[in-house]
C-alpha positions as CSV (number, residue, x, y, z in Angstrom):
1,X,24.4,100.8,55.0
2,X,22.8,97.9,53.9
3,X,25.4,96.9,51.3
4,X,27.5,96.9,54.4
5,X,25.5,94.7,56.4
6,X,25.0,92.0,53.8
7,X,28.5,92.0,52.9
8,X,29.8,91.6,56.5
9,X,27.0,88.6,57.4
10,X,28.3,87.0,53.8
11,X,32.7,87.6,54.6
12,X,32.0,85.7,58.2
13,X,29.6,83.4,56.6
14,X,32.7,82.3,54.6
15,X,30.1,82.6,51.5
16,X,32.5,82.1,48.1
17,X,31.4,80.1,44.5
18,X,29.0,77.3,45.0
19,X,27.8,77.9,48.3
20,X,24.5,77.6,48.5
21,X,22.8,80.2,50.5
22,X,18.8,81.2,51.7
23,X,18.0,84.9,51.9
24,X,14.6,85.0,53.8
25,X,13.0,88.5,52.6
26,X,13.9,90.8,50.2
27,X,14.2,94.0,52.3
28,X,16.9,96.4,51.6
29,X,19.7,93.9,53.2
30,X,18.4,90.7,51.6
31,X,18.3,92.2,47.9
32,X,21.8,93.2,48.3
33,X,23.1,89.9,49.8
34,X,21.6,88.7,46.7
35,X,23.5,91.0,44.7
36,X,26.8,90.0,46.3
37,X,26.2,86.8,47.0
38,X,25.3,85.8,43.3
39,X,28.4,88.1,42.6
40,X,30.8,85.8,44.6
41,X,29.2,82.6,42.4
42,X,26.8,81.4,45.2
43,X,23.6,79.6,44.4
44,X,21.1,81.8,45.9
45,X,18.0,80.9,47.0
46,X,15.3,83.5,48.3
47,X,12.5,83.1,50.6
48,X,9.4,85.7,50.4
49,X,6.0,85.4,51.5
50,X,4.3,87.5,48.3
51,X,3.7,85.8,44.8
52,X,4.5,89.8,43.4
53,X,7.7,89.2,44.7
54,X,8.3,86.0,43.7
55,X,7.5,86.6,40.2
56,X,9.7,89.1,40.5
57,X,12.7,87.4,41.7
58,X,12.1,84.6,39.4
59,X,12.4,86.9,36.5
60,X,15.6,88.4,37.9
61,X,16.4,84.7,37.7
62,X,16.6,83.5,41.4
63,X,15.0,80.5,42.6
64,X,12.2,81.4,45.0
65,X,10.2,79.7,47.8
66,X,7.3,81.0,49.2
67,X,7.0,81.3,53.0
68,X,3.9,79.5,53.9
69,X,3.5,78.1,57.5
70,X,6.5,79.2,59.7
71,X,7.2,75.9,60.4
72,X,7.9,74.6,56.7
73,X,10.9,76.8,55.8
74,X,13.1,73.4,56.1
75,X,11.0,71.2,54.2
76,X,10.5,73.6,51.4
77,X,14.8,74.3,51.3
78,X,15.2,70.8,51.5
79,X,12.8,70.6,48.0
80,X,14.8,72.8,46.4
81,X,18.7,73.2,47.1
């Protein structure tokens, strides 16, 4: 189901190579938006709030933010993509 999920939000998202795209958490539906996302030839870009994750992610090769204050989610995407 959550394959599903993540590949329905990307089709009506219009997601497609060189997108550029923020998952915020890496639950069941974000890891596989990641999957297909990055499949598809978007620039992903994930957003946890755990350095264990992070590290993680960054050695899958995603680029990571960490979720700080709630507020600075723009800020820190601006930084990045």
């Amino acid at each position: 189901m959550p394959s599903t999920t993540a590949w329905n939000a990307l089709e009506r998202s219009g997601v497609a190579r060189g997108t550029r795209l923020v998952i915020v958490g890496m639950g069941a539906v974000g890891s596989a938006a990641v999957a297909l996302a990055r499949a598809r030839g978007a620039r992903v870009l994930a957003a946890v709030r755990e350095q264990a994750q992070a590290t993680a992610l960054r050695a899958s090769g995603l680029e990571v933010i960490l979720l700080g204050e709630p507020g600075a989610l723009g800020a820190a995407v601006k930084s990045v993509l």
